[in-house]
FISESE-811989 format. One record per residue (C-alpha): residue number from 0; residue in one letter; x, y, z. Coordinates in steps of 0.001 Angstrom, whole numbers. Example, Ala and Ser with C-alpha at 12.3 -4.5 7.8 and 13.67 -1.06 7.14 Angstrom:
<pavexs>
PAVEX    nr   rest         u         v         w
PAVEX     0      a     12300     -4500      7800
PAVEX     1      s     13670     -1060      7140
</pavexs>
This chain:
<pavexs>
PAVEX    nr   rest         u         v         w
PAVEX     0      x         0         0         0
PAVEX     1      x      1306      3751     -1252
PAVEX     2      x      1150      5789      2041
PAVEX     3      x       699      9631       674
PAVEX     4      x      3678     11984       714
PAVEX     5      x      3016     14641      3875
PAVEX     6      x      5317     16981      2807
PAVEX     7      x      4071     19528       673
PAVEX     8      x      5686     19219     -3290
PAVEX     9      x      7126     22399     -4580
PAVEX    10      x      6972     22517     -8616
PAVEX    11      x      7406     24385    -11653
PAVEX    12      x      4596     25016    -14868
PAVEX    13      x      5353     26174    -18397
PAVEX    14      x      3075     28702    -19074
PAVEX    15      x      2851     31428    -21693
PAVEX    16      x      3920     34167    -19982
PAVEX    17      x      7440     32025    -18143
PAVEX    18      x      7532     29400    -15702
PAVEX    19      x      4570     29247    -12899
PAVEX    20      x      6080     28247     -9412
PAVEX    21      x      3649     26342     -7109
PAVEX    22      x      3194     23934     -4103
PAVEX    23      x       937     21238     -3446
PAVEX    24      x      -208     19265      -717
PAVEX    25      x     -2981     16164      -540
PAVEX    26      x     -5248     14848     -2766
PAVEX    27      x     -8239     14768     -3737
PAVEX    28      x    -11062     17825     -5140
PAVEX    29      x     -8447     20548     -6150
PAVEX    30      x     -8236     24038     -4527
PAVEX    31      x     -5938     26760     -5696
PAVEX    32      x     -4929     29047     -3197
PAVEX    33      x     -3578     32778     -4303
PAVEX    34      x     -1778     35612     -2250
PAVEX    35      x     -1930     38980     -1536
PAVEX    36      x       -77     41672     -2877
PAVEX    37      x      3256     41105     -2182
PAVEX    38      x      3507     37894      -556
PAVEX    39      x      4104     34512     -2416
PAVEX    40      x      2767     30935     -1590
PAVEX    41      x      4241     31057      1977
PAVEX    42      x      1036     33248      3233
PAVEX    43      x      -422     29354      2639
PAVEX    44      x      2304     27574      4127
PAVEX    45      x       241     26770      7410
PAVEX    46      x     -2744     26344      5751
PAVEX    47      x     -1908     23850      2883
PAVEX    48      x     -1478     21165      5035
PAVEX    49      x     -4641     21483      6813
PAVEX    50      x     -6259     21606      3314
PAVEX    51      x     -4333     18793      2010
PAVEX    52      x     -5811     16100      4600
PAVEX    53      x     -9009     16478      1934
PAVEX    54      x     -8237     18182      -871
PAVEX    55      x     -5391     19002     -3685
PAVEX    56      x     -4728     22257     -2303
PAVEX    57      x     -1776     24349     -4870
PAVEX    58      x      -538     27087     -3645
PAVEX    59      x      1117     29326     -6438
PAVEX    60      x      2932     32613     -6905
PAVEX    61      x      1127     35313     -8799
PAVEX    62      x      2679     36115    -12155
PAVEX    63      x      5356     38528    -10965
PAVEX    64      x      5812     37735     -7831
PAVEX    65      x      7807     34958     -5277
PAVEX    66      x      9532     32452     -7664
PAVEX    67      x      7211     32758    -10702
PAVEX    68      x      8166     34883    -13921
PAVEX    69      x      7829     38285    -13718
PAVEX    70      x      6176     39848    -17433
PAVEX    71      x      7555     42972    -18366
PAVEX    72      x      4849     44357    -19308
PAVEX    73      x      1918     46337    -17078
PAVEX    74      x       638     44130    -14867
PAVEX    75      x     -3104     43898    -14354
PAVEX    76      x     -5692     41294    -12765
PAVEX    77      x     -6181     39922    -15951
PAVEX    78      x     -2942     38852    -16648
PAVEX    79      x     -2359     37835    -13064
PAVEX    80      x     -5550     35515    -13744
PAVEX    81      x     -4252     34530    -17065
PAVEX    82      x     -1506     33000    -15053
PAVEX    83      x     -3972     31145    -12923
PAVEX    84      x     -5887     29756    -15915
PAVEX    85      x     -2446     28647    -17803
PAVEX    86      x     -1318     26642    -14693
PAVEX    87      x     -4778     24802    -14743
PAVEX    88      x     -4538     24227    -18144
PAVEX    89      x      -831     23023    -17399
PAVEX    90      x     -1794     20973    -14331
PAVEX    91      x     -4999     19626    -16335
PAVEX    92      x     -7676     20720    -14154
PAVEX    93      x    -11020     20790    -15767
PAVEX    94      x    -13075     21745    -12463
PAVEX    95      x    -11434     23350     -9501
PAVEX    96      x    -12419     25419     -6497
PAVEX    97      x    -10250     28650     -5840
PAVEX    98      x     -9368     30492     -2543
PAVEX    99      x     -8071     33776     -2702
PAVEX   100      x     -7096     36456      -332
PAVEX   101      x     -7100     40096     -1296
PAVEX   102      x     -5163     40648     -4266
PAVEX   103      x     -5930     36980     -4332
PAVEX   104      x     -9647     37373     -4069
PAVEX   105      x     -9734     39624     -6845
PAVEX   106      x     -7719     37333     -9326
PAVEX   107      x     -9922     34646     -8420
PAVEX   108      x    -13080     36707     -9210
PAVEX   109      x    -11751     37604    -12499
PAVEX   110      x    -10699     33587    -13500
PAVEX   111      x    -14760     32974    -12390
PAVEX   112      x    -16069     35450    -14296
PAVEX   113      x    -13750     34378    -17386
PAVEX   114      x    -14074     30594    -16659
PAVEX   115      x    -17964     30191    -15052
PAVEX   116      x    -18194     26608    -16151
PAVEX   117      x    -14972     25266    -14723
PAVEX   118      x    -15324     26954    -11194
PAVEX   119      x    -16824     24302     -8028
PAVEX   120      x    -16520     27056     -5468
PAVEX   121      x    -15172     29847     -4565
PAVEX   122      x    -13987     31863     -1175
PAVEX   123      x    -13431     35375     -1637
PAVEX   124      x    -11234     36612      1701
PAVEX   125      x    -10403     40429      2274
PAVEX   126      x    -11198     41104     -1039
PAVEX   127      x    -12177     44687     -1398
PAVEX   128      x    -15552     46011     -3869
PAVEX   129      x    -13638     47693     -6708
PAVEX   130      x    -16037     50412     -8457
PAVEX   131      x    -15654     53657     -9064
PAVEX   132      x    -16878     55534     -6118
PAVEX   133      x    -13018     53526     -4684
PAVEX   134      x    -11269     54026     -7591
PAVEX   135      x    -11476     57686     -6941
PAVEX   136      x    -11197     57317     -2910
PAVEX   137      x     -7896     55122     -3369
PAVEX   138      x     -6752     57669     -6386
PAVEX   139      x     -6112     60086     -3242
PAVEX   140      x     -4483     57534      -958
PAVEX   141      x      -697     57523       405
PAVEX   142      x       838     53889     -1540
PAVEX   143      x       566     50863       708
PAVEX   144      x      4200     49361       454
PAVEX   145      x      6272     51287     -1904
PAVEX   146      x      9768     52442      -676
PAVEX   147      x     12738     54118     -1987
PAVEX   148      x     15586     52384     -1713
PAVEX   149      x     18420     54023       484
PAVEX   150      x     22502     53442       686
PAVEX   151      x     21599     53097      4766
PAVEX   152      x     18952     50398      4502
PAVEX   153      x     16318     52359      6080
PAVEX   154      x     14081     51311      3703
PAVEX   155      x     13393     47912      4802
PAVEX   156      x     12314     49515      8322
PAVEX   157      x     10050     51437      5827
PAVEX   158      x      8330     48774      4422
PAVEX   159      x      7928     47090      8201
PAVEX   160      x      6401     50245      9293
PAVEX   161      x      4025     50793      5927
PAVEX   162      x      2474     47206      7267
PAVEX   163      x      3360     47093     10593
PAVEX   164      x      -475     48869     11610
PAVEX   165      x     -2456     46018     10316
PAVEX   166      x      -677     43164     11606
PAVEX   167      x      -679     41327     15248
PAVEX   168      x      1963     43394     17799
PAVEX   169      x      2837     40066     18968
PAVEX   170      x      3711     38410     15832
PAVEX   171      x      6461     40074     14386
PAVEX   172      x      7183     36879     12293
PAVEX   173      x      4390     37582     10508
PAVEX   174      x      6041     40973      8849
PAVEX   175      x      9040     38759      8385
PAVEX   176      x      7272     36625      6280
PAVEX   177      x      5772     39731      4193
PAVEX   178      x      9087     41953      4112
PAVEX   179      x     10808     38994      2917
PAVEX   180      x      8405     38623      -312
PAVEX   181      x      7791     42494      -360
PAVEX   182      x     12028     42597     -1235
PAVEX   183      x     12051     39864     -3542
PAVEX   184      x      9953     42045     -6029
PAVEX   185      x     10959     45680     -4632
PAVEX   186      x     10947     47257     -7854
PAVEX   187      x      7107     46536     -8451
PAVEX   188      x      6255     46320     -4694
PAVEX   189      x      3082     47998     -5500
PAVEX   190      x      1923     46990     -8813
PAVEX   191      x      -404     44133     -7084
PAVEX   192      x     -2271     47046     -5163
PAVEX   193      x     -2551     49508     -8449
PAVEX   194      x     -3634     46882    -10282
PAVEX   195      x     -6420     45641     -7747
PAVEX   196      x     -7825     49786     -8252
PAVEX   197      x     -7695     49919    -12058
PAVEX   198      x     -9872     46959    -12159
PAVEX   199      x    -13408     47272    -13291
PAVEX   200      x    -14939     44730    -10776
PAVEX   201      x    -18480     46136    -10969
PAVEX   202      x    -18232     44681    -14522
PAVEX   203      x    -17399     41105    -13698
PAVEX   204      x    -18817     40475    -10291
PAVEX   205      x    -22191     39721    -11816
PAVEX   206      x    -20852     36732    -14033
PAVEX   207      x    -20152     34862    -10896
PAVEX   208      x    -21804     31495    -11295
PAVEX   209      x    -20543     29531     -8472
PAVEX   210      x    -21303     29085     -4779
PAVEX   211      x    -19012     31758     -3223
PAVEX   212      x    -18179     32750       342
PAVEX   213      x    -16924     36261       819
PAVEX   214      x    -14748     35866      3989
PAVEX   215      x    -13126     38813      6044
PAVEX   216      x    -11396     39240      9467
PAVEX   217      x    -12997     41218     12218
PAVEX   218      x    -10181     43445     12630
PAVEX   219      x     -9949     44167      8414
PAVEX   220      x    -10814     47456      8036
PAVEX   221      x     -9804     47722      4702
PAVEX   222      x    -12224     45022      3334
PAVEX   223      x    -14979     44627      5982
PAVEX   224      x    -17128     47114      5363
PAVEX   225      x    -17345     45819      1775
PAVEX   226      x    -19194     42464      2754
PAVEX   227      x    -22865     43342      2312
PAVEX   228      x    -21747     44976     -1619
PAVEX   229      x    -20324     41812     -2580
PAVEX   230      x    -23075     39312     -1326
PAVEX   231      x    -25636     41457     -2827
PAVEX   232      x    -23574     41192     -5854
PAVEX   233      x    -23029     37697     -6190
PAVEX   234      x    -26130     35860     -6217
PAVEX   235      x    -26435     33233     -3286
PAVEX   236      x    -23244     34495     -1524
PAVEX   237      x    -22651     33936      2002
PAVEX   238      x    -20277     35596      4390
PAVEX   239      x    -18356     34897      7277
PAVEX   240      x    -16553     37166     10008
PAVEX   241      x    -13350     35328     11863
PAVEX   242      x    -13264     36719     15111
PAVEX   243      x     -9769     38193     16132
PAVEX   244      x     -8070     38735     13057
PAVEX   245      x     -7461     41399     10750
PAVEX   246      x     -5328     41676      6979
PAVEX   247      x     -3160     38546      8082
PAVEX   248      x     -6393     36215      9012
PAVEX   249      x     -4394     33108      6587
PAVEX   250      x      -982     33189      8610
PAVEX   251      x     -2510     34797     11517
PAVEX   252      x     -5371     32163     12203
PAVEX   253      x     -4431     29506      9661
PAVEX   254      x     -6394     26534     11469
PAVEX   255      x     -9263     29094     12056
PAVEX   256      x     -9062     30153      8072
PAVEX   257      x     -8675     26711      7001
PAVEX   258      x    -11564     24854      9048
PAVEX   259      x    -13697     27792      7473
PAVEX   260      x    -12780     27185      3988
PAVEX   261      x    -12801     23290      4511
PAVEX   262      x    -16376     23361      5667
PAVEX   263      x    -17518     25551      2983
PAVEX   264      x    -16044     23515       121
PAVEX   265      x    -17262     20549      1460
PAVEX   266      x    -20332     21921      1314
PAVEX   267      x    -20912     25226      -258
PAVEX   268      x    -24590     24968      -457
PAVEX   269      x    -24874     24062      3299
PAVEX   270      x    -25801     25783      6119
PAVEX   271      x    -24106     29070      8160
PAVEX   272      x    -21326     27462     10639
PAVEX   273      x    -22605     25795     14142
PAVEX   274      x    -22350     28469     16982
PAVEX   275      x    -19032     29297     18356
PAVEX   276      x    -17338     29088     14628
PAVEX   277      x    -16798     32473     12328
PAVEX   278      x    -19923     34211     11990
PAVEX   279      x    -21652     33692      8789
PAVEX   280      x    -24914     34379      6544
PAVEX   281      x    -26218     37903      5410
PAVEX   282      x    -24525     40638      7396
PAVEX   283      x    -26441     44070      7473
PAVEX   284      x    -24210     46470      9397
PAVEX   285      x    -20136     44878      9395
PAVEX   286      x    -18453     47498     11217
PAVEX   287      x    -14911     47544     11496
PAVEX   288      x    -13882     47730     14856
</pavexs>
């Protein structure tokens, strides 16, 4: 008897657009997992094995960013979910559910809207409602992590202090983790984040045919109060609220973010979550706190 492999598989795709670089764990249904702007696979790493007791779960870097190819060309959501499409095509995945986390969750609602048909479910966490009442909001905004780089190095306390705000005080690991993937594309640090505002969401969001969950942490004040647009949006939607976490909820609360996602891709037409789990259904007022 073959006893399965526990350690997760790192791997390479030819694509169109340069080698895709990904990592899988398990079996099974498969789940593609995708990052925010600028982290890489490793925002999964925690999470992929608590996927992979179940499911296929890929993790893969964005187009552009960790150890995939970087285009030289703009970048945009639709390339970034070109890239997503090409590894599936690659891998040979007909069906698959995807799980994406701001930048992420936008990518992933642009592959759903190009690719309806091929799409089981889909979990849309932190992703922010891109129209153009926020186009013109975020058009005023200071960037998120772009720094100049500086002979002293005081630029990489820069880009810990640009993120430092929205993560745990007691988890400086966590910004390790991001700094480390925010250097590795420097350069284009903010690219991800521009090209999350030039897309024209309100245009897509309504060719959404799967079940979706739109999934946000408590303490996300960038994304939370966008809940109630996207549900009403997506026809069927649900949403759930994990208690104590904020922009980090994957590495922050992986088990928490993982046993949320597993439940709802086991059974995306099912009910809200049994009291005591992440708050779920219709929300009417999600204020961030």
């Amino acid at each position: 008897m073959t006893v399965p492999d526990p350690t997760p598989r790192r791997r390479y795709a030819d694509t169109r657009h340069g080698q895709v670089h990904y990592v899988e764990h398990g079996s099974g249904a498969p789940v593609l997992l995708l990052h925010q702007t600028p982290r890489s696979w490793d925002e999964y790493r925690d999470v992929l094995p608590l996927l992979g007791g179940e499911f296929r779960a890929i993790a893969m870097d964005t187009l552009g960013f960790g150890q995939s190819a970087r285009p030289s060309g703009p970048w945009s959501i639709e390339l970034f979910a070109a890239g997503v499409l090409d590894l599936c095509e690659g891998l040979g995945l007909d069906e698959f559910s995807l799980v994406g986390h701001h930048t992420g969750a936008v990518i992933a609602l642009e592959v759903a809207a190009s690719a309806p048909d091929r799409i089981h479910s889909l979990v849309l966490s932190g992703m922010p409602f891109v129209d153009a009442e926020r186009r013109r909001r975020v058009a005023r905004r200071a960037p998120i992590d772009h720094v100049v780089p500086t002979p002293d190095g005081s630029h990489l306390t820069r880009l810990w202090q640009n993120r430092a705000p929205y993560y745990p005080a007691d988890r400086p690991d966590l910004l390790d983790r991001l700094v480390r993937d925010g250097l590795g594309v420097l350069d284009r640090v903010e690219e991800g984040h521009l090209a999350v505002n030039r897309y024209r969401m309100e245009e897509r969001i309504g060719l959404i045919r799967s079940p979706a969950l739109a999934l946000c942490g408590e303490l996300d004040e960038f994304s939370l109060p966008d809940l109630p647009k996207i549900t009403a949006a997506i026809p069927g939607a649900r949403a759930a609220v994990l208690p104590g976490t904020g922009v980090p909820a994957v590495d922050h609360q992986p088990e928490q973010f993982a046993a949320t996602v597993r439940a709802f891709l086991g059974d995306p037409h099912g009910c809200p979550a049994p009291a005591g789990g992440p708050r779920t259904g219709p929300l009417t007022d999600p204020a961030p706190r």
